[in-house]
C-alpha positions as CSV (number, residue, x, y, z in Angstrom):
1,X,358.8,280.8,258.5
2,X,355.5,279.2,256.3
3,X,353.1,282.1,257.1
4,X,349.7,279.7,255.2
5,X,348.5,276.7,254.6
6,X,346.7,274.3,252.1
7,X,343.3,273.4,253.2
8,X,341.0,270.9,251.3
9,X,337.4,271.6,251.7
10,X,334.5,270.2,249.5
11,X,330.9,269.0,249.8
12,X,327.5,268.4,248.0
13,X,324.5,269.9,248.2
14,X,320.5,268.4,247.2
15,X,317.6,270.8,246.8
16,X,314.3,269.4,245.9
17,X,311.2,271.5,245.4
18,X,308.2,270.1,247.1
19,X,305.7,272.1,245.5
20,X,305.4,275.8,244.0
21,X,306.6,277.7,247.4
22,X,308.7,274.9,249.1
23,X,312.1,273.2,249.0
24,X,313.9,270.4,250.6
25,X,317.9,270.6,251.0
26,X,320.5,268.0,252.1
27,X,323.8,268.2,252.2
28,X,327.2,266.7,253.1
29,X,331.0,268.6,253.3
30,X,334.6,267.1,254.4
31,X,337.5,269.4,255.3
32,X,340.7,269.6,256.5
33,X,342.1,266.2,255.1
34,X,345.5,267.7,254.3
35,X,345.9,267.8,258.5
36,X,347.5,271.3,257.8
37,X,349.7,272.5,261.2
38,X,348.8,276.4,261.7
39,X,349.9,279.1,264.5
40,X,349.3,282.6,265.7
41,X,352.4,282.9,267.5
42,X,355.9,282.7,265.9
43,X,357.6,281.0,267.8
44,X,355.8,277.4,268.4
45,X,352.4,276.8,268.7
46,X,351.7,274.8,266.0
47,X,348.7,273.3,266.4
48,X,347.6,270.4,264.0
49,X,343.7,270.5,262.4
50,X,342.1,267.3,262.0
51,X,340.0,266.5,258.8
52,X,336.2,267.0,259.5
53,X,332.4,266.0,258.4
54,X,329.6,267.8,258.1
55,X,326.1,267.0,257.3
56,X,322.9,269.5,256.9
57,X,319.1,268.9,255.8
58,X,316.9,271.9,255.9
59,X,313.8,273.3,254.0
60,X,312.1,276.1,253.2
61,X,308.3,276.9,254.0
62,X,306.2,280.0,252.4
63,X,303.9,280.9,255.4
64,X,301.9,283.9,253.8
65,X,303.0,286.3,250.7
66,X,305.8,287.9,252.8
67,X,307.1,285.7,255.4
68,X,309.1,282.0,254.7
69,X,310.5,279.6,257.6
70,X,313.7,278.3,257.5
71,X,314.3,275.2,259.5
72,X,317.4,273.9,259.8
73,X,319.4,270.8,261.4
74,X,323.1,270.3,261.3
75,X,325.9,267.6,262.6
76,X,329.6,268.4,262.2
77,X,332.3,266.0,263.7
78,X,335.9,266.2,263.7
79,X,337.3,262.7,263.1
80,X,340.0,261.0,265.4
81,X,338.2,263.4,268.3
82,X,335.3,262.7,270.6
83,X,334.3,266.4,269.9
84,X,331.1,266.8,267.7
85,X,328.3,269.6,267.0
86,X,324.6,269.1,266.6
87,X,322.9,272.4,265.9
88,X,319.6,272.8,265.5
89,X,318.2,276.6,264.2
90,X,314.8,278.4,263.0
91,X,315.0,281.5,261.0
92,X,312.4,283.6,259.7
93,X,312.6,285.7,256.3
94,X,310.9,288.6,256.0
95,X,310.4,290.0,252.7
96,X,310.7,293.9,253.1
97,X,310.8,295.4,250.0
98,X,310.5,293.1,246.6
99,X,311.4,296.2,244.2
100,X,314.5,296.8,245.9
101,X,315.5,292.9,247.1
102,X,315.5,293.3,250.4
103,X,314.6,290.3,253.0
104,X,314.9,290.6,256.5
105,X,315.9,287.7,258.3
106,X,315.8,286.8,262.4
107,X,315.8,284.0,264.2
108,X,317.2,281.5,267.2
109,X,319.2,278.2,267.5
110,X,321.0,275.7,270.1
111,X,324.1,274.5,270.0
112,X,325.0,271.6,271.9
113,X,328.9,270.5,272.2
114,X,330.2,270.3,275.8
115,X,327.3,267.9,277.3
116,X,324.0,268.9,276.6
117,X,324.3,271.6,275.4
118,X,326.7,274.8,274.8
119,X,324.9,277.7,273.1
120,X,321.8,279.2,272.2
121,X,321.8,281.5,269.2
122,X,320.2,284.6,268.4
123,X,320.4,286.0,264.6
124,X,320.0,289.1,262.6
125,X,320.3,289.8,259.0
126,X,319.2,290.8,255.8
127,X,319.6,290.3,252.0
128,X,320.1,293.0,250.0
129,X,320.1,292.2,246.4
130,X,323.1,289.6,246.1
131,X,324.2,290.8,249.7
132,X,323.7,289.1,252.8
133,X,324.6,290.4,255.7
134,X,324.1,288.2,259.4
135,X,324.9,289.0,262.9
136,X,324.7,286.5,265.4
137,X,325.2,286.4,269.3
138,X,325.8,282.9,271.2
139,X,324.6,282.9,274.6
140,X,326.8,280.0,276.5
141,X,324.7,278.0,279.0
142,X,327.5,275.0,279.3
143,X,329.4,274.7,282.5
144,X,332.0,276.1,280.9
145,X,330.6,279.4,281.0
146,X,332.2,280.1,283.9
147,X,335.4,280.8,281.9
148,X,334.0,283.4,279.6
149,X,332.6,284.7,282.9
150,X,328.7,283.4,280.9
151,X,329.7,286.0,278.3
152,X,328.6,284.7,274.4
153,X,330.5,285.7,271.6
154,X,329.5,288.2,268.6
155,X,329.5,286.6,265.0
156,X,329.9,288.9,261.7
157,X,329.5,287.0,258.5
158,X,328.9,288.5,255.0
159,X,328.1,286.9,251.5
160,X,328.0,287.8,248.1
161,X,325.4,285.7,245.8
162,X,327.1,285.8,242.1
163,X,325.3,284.6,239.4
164,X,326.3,283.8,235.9
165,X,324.2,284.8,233.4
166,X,324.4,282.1,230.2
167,X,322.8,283.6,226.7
168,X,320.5,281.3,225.1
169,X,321.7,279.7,221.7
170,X,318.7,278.8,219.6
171,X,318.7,276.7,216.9
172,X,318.2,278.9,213.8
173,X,314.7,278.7,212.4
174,X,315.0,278.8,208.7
175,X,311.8,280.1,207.1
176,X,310.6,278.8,203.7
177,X,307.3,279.9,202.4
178,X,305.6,277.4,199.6
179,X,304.8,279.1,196.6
């Protein structure tokens, strides 16, 4: 029995300072285009994914030495379904500790899918050097919240910022006093 699949995922992303402490960010993804079949169960199940868009725009704002606002809007729609997302979220970044790289990070955001709307969204997290850690809780306020008895769901996610570091390659400077 195939146990994986092949998904295709990419997307761009466009950040434009405005001035010294703010930026501007835009962005466009598109997944799922292979239409992989996937199941939990082994014996049928098999449930096909449709290929899905996603767009963002976002910014970031200093508001004093230590705190920066994140607003952020986002549309995702799965193609060949009526079924689309709009989420709209604020965070705050708190910056805790600049020796040691540490930013904490809160904030709240709305979810609409099934009608008007399906969640609202309360986030935790921090960055810790190239780590960043969020937890989030969705509060469901669509009708259908009668069938998770109006209880949200937990969220765990966890990131790791690489960088690669390139060593500059001057141009020799060849020195040749005049006599």
């Amino acid at each position: 029995m195939k146990k994986g699949f092949l998904d295709h995922v990419g997307g761009l992303k466009f950040t434009r300072k405005i001035n010294k402490t703010d930026e501007f960010n835009i962005g466009v993804a598109a997944g799922k285009f292979g239409r992989p079949d996937w199941s939990l169960l082994t014996q049928g199940g098999n449930y096909r994914v449709d290929p899905r868009v996603h767009a963002q725009i976002g910014m970031s704002s200093l508001l004093s030495d230590n705190v920066r606002f994140l607003p952020n809007v986002s549309y995702q729609k799965i193609l060949n379904s009526p079924a689309s997302t709009f989420v709209l979220q604020g965070l705050i970044d708190y910056l805790y500790n600049e020796q040691k790289q540490i930013v904490l990070k809160g904030g709240l955001g709305y979810r609409s899918g099934a009608g008007i709307g399906d969640a609202v969204q309360v986030m935790l997290g921090a960055d810790i050097k190239e780590i960043r850690v969020m937890l989030g809780y969705d509060i469901n306020i669509s009708p259908l919240a009668g069938a998770s008895s109006s209880q949200g769901g937990f969220e765990l996610a966890a990131q790791y910022i690489g960088r690669i570091y390139k060593r500059p390659n001057p141009d020799p400077i060849i020195f040749c006093p005049r006599f």
